[in-house]
LODONU-666695 format. One record per atom (N, C-alpha, C): x, y, z; residue number from 1. Coordinates in steps of 0.1 Angstrom, whole numbers, plus 5000, padded with zeros to 4 digits. Example, Ala and Ser with C-alpha at 12.3 -4.5 7.8 and 13.67 -1.06 7.14 Angstrom:
c1; c2; c3; i
5132; 4943; 5078; 1
5123; 4955; 5078; 1
5132; 4967; 5078; 1
5128; 4978; 5071; 2
5137; 4989; 5071; 2
5129; 5000; 5079; 2
***
This chain:
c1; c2; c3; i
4795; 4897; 5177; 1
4797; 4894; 5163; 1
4810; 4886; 5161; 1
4809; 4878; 5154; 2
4818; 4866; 5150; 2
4828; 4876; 5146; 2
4842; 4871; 5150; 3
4857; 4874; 5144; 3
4858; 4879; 5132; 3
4855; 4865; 5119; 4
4856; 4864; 5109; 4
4849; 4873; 5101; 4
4833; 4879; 5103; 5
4823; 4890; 5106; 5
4831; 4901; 5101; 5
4834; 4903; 5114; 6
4844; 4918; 5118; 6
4852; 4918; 5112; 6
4863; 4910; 5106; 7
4873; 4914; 5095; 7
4866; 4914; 5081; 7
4858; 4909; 5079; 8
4853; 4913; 5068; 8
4848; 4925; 5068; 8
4843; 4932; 5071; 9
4836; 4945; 5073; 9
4846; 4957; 5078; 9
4858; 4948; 5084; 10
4868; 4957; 5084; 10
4867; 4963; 5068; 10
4873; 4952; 5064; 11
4878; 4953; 5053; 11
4872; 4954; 5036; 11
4857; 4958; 5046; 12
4853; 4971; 5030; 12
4856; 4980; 5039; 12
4861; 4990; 5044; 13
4868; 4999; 5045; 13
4876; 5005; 5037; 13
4886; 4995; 5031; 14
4893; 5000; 5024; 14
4891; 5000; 5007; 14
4898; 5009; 5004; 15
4895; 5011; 4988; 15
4900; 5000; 4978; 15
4909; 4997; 4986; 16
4915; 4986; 4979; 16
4921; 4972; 4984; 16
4920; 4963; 4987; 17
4933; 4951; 4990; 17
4935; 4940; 4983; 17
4949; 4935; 4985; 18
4958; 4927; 4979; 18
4959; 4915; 4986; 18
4959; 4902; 4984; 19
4964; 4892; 4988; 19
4973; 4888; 4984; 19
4985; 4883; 4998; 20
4998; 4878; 4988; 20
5001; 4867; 5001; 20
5011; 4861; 4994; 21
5018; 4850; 5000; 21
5036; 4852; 5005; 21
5038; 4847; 5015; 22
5054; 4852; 5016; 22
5064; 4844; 5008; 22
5072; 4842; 5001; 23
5082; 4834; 4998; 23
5093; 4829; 5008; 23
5096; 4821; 5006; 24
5109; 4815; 5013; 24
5122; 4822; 5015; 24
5125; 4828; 5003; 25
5137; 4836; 5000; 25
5137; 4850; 5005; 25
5121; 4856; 5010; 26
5121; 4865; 5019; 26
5127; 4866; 5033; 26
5127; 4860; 5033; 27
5128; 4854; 5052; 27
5142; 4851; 5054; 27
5145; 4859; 5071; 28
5163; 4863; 5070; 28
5162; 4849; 5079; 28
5174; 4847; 5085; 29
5181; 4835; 5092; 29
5171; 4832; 5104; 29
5162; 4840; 5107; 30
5150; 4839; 5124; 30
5138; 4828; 5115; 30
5140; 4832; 5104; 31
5129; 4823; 5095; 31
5115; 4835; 5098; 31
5117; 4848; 5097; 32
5109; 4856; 5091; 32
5109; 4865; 5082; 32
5097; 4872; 5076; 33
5103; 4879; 5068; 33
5111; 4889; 5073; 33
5116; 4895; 5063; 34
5133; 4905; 5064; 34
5126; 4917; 5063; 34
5127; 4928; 5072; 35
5116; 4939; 5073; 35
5117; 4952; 5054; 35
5132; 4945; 5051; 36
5126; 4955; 5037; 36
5119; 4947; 5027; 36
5118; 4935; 5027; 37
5101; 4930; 5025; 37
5089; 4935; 5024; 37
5087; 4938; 5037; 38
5075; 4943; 5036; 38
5070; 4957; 5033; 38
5085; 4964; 5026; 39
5081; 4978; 5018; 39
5079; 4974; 4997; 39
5082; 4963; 5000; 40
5081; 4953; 4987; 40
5064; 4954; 4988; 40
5064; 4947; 4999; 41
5043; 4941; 5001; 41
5035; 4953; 4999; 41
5038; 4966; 5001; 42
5035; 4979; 5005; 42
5034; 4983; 4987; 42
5045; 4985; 4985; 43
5045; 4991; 4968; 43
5040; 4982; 4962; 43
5035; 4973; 4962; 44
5029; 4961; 4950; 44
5016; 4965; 4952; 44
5010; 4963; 4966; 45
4998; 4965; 4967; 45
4992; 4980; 4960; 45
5003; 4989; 4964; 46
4998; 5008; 4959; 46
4998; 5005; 4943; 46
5008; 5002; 4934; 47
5006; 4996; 4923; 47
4993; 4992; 4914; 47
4990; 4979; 4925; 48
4978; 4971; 4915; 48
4965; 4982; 4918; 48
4961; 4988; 4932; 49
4953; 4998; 4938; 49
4957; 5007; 4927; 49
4967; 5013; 4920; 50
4965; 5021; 4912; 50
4961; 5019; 4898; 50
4971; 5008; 4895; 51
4960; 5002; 4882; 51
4946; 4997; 4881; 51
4943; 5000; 4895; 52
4930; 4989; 4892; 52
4918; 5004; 4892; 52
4927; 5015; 4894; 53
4918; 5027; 4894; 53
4919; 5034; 4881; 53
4932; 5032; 4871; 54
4926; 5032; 4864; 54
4941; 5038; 4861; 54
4949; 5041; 4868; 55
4963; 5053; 4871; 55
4978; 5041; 4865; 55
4979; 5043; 4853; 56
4993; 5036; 4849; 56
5007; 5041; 4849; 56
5015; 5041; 4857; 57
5028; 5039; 4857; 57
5036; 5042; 4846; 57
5033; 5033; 4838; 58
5038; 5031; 4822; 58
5036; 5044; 4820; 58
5022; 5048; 4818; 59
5017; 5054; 4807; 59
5017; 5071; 4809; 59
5026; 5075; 4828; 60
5032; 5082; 4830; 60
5046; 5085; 4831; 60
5049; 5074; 4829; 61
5065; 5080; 4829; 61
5068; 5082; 4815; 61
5062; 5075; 4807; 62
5063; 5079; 4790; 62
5060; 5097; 4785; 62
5046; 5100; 4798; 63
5045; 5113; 4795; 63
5057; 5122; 4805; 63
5065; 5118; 4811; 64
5075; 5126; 4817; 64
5061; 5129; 4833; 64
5058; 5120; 4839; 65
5050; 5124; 4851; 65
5058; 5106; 4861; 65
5058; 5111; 4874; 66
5067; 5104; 4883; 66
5057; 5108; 4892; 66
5055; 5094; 4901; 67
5049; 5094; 4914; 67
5061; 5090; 4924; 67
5064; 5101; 4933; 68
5076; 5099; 4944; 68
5072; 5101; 4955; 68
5078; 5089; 4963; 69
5074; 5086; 4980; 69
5085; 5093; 4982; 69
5076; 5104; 4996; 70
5088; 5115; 5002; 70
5088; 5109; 5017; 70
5080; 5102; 5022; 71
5085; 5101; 5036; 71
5076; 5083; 5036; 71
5074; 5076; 5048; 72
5070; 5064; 5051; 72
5074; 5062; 5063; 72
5058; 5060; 5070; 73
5059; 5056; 5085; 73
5053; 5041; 5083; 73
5064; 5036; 5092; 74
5057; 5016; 5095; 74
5056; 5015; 5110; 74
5045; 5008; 5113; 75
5042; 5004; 5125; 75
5043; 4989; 5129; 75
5057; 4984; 5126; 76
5053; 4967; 5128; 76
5048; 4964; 5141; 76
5039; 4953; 5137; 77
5029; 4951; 5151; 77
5031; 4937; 5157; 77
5035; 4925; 5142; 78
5033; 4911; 5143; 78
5043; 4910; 5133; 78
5049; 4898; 5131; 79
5056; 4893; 5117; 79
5051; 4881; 5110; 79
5059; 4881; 5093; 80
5052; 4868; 5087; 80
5064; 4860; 5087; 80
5058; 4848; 5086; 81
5070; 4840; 5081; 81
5064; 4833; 5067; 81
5073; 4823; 5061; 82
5078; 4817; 5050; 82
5063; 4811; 5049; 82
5054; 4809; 5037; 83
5040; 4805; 5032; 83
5030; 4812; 5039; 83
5032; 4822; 5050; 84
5021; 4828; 5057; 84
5014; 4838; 5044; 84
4999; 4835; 5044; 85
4991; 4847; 5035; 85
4984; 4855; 5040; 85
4986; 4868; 5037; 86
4984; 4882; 5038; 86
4975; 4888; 5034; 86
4970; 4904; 5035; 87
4967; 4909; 5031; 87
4968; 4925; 5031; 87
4971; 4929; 5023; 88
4970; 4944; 5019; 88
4956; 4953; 5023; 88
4957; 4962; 5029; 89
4944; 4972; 5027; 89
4952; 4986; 5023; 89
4945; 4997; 5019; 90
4950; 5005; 5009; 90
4937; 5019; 5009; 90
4938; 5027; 5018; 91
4932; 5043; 5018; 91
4943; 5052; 5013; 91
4934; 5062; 5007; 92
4940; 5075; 5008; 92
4936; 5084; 5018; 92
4941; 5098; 5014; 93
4940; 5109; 5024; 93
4949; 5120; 5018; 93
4944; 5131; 5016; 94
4950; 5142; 5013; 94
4957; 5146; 5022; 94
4972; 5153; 5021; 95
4980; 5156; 5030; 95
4982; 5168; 5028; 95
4980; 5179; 5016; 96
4984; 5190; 5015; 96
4979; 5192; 4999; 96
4982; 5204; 4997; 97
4976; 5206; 4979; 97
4981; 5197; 4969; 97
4993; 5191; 4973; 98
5001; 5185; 4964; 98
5007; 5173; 4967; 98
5004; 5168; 4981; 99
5011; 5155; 4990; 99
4999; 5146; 4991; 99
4998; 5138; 4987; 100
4987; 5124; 4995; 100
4994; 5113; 5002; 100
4985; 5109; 5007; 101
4990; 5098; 5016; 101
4980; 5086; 5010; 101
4990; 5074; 5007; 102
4984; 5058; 5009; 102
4984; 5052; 5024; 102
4973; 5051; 5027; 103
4971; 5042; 5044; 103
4970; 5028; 5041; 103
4983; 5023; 5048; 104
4979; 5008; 5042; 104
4981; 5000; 5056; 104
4972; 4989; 5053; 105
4976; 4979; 5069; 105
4972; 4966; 5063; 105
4981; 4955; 5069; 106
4984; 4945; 5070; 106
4982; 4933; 5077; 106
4969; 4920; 5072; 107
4966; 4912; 5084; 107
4974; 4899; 5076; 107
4975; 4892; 5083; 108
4976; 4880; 5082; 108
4965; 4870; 5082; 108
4963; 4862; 5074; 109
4952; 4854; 5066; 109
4956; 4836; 5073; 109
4947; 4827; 5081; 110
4933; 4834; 5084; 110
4931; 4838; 5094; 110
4938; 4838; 5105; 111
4936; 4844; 5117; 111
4936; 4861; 5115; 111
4936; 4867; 5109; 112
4934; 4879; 5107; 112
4944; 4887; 5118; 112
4953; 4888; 5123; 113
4963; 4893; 5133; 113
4966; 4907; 5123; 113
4967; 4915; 5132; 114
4976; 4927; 5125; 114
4989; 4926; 5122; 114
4994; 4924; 5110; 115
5011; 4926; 5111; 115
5019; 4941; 5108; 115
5010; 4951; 5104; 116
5017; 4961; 5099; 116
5007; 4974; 5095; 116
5012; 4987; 5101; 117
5000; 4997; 5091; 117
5011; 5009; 5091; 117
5010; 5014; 5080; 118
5021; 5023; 5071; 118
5011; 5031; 5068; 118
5020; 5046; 5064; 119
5014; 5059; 5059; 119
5023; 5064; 5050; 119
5021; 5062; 5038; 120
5033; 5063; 5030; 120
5028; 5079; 5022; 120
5037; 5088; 5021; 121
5031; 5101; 5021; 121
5035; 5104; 5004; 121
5032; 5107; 4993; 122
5038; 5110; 4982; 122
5033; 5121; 4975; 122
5039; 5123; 4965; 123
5034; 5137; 4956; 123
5040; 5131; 4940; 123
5035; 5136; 4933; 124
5035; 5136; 4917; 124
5044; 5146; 4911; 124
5057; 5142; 4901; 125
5065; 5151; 4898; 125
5062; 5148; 4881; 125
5066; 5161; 4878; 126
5063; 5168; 4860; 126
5073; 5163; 4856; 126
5072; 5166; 4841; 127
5089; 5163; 4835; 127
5098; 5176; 4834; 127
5093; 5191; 4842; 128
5100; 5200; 4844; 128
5105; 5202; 4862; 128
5100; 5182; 4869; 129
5107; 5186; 4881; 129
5097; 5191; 4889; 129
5084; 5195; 4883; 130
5074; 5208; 4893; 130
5067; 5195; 4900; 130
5059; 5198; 4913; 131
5053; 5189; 4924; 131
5035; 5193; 4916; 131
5031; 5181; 4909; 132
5015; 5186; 4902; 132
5008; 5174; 4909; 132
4995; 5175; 4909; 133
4982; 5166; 4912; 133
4976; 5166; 4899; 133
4978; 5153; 4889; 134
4967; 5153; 4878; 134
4954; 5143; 4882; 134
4947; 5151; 4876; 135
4930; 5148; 4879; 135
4929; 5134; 4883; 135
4932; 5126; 4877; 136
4928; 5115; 4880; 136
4935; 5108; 4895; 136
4943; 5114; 4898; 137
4948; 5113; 4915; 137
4937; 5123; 4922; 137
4936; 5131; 4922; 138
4927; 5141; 4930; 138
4918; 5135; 4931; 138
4909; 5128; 4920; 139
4896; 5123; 4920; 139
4899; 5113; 4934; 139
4907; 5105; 4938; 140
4908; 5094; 4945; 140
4910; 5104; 4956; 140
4911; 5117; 4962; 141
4916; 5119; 4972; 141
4902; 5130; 4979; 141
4892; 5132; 4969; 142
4883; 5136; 4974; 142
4869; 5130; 4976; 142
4867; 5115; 4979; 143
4856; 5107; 4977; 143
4854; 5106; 4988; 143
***
Protein backbone atom coordinates (compact mmCIF):
# COMPACT_ATOMS: atom_id res chain seq x y z
CA UNK A 1 0.00 0.00 0.00
CA UNK A 2 1.24 3.37 -1.09
CA UNK A 3 2.77 5.68 1.77
CA UNK A 4 0.47 8.42 1.01
CA UNK A 5 -2.59 5.55 1.41
CA UNK A 6 -1.44 4.77 4.82
CA UNK A 7 -1.25 8.18 6.21
CA UNK A 8 -4.43 8.86 5.20
CA UNK A 9 -6.12 6.10 6.80
CA UNK A 10 -3.84 6.73 9.59
CA UNK A 11 -5.40 9.59 9.94
CA UNK A 12 -9.22 8.79 10.21
CA UNK A 13 -8.16 7.47 13.27
CA UNK A 14 -8.29 10.33 14.88
CA UNK A 15 -11.23 12.32 16.06
CA UNK A 16 -9.89 15.24 15.15
CA UNK A 17 -6.82 17.17 13.23
CA UNK A 18 -5.38 20.49 12.70
CA UNK A 19 -3.17 21.74 10.05
CA UNK A 20 -0.78 24.36 10.80
CA UNK A 21 2.29 25.96 9.56
CA UNK A 22 5.47 26.98 11.64
CA UNK A 23 6.42 30.64 11.76
CA UNK A 24 9.70 32.10 11.67
CA UNK A 25 9.64 33.70 14.94
CA UNK A 26 9.15 30.19 16.46
CA UNK A 27 12.36 28.91 15.74
CA UNK A 28 15.40 29.40 18.26
CA UNK A 29 19.07 30.13 16.85
CA UNK A 30 19.51 26.04 15.29
CA UNK A 31 16.69 27.41 12.89
CA UNK A 32 14.13 25.06 14.61
CA UNK A 33 11.27 25.20 16.27
CA UNK A 34 11.82 26.11 20.16
CA UNK A 35 10.31 23.01 21.95
CA UNK A 36 7.73 25.26 23.99
CA UNK A 37 6.18 25.73 20.64
CA UNK A 38 5.04 22.85 20.20
CA UNK A 39 2.88 22.88 23.60
CA UNK A 40 1.45 26.08 21.67
CA UNK A 41 0.75 23.37 18.46
CA UNK A 42 -0.79 20.95 21.13
CA UNK A 43 -3.35 23.49 22.92
CA UNK A 44 -4.55 25.11 19.59
CA UNK A 45 -5.23 21.98 18.13
CA UNK A 46 -7.32 20.55 21.70
CA UNK A 47 -9.09 23.91 21.37
CA UNK A 48 -10.45 24.01 17.82
CA UNK A 49 -11.11 19.75 18.54
CA UNK A 50 -13.07 21.17 21.24
CA UNK A 51 -14.99 23.75 19.52
CA UNK A 52 -15.54 21.81 16.70
CA UNK A 53 -17.40 19.25 19.21
CA UNK A 54 -19.36 21.56 20.25
CA UNK A 55 -17.43 22.38 24.01
CA UNK A 56 -16.69 26.42 24.37
CA UNK A 57 -14.18 27.80 26.50
CA UNK A 58 -15.89 31.12 26.65
CA UNK A 59 -18.98 29.80 27.44
CA UNK A 60 -17.40 27.92 30.52
CA UNK A 61 -15.50 30.09 32.13
CA UNK A 62 -18.45 32.62 32.21
CA UNK A 63 -20.26 29.71 33.96
CA UNK A 64 -17.34 29.35 36.62
CA UNK A 65 -16.23 25.72 34.81
CA UNK A 66 -12.15 25.51 33.94
CA UNK A 67 -10.59 22.73 31.95
CA UNK A 68 -7.03 22.16 33.69
CA UNK A 69 -3.97 20.19 32.35
CA UNK A 70 -2.53 18.32 35.36
CA UNK A 71 0.24 16.43 33.81
CA UNK A 72 1.76 16.21 29.89
CA UNK A 73 3.93 13.60 28.47
CA UNK A 74 5.90 14.57 24.87
CA UNK A 75 7.72 12.20 22.89
CA UNK A 76 9.80 14.34 20.47
CA UNK A 77 10.63 12.03 17.63
CA UNK A 78 11.60 14.63 14.62
CA UNK A 79 11.66 18.54 14.53
CA UNK A 80 10.04 21.37 12.46
CA UNK A 81 11.62 24.05 11.15
CA UNK A 82 10.58 27.67 9.85
CA UNK A 83 7.45 27.18 6.82
CA UNK A 84 7.42 23.30 7.54
CA UNK A 85 3.44 22.21 7.56
CA UNK A 86 1.99 20.02 10.04
CA UNK A 87 -0.38 18.26 11.40
CA UNK A 88 -2.34 17.72 14.50
CA UNK A 89 -4.22 14.40 15.41
CA UNK A 90 -6.26 14.46 18.48
CA UNK A 91 -8.01 11.13 20.65
CA UNK A 92 -9.39 10.83 23.79
CA UNK A 93 -9.33 8.28 26.56
CA UNK A 94 -10.70 8.13 29.85
CA UNK A 95 -8.10 8.16 32.57
CA UNK A 96 -10.16 7.90 35.77
CA UNK A 97 -13.83 9.10 36.85
CA UNK A 98 -12.82 12.52 36.51
CA UNK A 99 -9.26 12.70 34.51
CA UNK A 100 -9.29 12.32 30.52
CA UNK A 101 -6.64 12.21 28.41
CA UNK A 102 -6.12 14.16 24.77
CA UNK A 103 -3.75 11.72 22.59
CA UNK A 104 -2.22 13.88 20.22
CA UNK A 105 0.55 13.12 17.48
CA UNK A 106 2.23 15.11 15.13
CA UNK A 107 3.40 14.56 11.31
CA UNK A 108 4.91 16.73 9.22
CA UNK A 109 3.21 17.56 5.81
CA UNK A 110 4.10 16.04 3.04
CA UNK A 111 6.38 13.62 3.84
CA UNK A 112 4.31 12.56 6.62
CA UNK A 113 7.47 11.93 9.32
CA UNK A 114 6.49 11.69 12.93
CA UNK A 115 7.48 14.75 14.85
CA UNK A 116 5.74 14.41 18.11
CA UNK A 117 2.96 12.25 20.17
CA UNK A 118 1.83 13.71 23.63
CA UNK A 119 -0.76 12.55 26.28
CA UNK A 120 -1.90 15.44 27.89
CA UNK A 121 -3.98 14.28 30.91
CA UNK A 122 -6.75 16.84 32.25
CA UNK A 123 -9.85 17.20 34.44
CA UNK A 124 -12.64 19.89 34.63
CA UNK A 125 -12.78 22.24 37.66
CA UNK A 126 -16.32 23.98 39.18
CA UNK A 127 -16.48 27.40 40.32
CA UNK A 128 -16.46 25.76 43.97
CA UNK A 129 -12.79 24.40 42.99
CA UNK A 130 -14.56 20.59 42.93
CA UNK A 131 -12.87 18.14 39.94
CA UNK A 132 -16.59 17.44 37.76
CA UNK A 133 -17.10 15.77 34.21
CA UNK A 134 -19.99 17.70 32.45
CA UNK A 135 -21.96 15.65 29.97
CA UNK A 136 -20.81 16.97 27.13
CA UNK A 137 -17.06 15.90 27.90
CA UNK A 138 -18.09 12.41 28.97
CA UNK A 139 -19.99 11.98 25.81
CA UNK A 140 -16.45 12.31 23.97
CA UNK A 141 -14.88 9.86 26.30
CA UNK A 142 -17.18 7.04 25.81
CA UNK A 143 -17.57 6.52 21.89
Amino acid sequence: MPREVRFLLLMENYRYTEEMEVRDYECDLSGIVNNANYLHYLEHARHKFLNAVGISFVDWVAQGVHMVVVRIELDFLNSLRSGDRFVVGVNTERISRLRFGLLQDMYRLPDHHAILKAKVIATVINEEGRPVLPKTLESLLTD
